[in-house]
C-alpha positions as CSV (number, residue, x, y, z in Angstrom):
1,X,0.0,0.0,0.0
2,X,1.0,3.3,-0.6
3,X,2.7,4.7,2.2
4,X,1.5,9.0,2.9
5,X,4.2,11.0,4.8
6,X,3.1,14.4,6.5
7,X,5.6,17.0,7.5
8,X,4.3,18.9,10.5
9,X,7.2,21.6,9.6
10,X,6.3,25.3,8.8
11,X,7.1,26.8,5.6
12,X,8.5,30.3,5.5
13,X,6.4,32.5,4.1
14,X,8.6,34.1,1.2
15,X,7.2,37.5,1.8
16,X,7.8,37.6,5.8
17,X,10.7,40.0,5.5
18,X,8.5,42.5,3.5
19,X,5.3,42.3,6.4
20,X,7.8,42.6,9.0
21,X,9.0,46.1,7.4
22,X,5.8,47.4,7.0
23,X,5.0,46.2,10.7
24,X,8.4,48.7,11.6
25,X,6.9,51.1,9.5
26,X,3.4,51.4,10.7
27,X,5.4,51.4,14.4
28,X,7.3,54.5,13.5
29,X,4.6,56.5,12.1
30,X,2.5,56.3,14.9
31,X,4.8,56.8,17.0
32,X,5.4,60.0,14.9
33,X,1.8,60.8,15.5
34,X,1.4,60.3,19.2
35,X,4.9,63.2,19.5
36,X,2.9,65.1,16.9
37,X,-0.4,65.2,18.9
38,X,1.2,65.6,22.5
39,X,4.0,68.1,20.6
40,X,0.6,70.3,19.5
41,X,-1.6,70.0,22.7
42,X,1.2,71.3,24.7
43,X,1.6,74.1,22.3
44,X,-2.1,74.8,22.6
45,X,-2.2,74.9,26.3
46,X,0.8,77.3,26.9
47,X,-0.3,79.3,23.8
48,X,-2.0,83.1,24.1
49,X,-2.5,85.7,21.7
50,X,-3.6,89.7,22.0
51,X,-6.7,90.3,20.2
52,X,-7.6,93.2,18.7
53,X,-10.2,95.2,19.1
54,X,-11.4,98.4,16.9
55,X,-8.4,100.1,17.5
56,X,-5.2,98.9,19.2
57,X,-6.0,100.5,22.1
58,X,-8.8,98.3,23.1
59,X,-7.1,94.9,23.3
60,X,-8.3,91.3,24.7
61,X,-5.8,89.2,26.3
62,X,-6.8,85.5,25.4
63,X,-6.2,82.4,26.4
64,X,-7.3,78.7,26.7
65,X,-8.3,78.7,30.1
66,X,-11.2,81.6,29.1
67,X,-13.0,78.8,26.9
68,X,-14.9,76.8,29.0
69,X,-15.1,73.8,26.4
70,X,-11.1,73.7,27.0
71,X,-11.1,73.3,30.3
């Protein structure tokens, strides 16, 4: 009778090397995001500006802390 052999090895994928660079890829740009985002809220909290008014004698100091939806 014929006589049925079964590896239980694993074949390499031939493409691994390529998934693992886009894994290191995908790593560093959100990692790029997330100093991006924390880089621009701390820029946004210590932030103010002078506003304006009519003339340049009537000006408002601004800053985040006056918004209530900021707070």
């Amino acid at each position: 009778p014929p006589v049925a052999i079964v590896s239980t090895k694993a074949i390499p994928h031939p493409k691994s090397g390529m998934k693992k660079g886009i894994a290191i890829l995908d790593f560093i740009l959100r990692l790029g995001a997330i100093g991006s985002t924390l880089g621009a809220a701390a820029l946004m909290g210590n932030n103010e500006q002078i506003l304006p008014f009519f003339t340049q004698f009537l000006q408002f100091h601004a800053q985040w802390s006056d918004f209530p939806m900021f707070q």
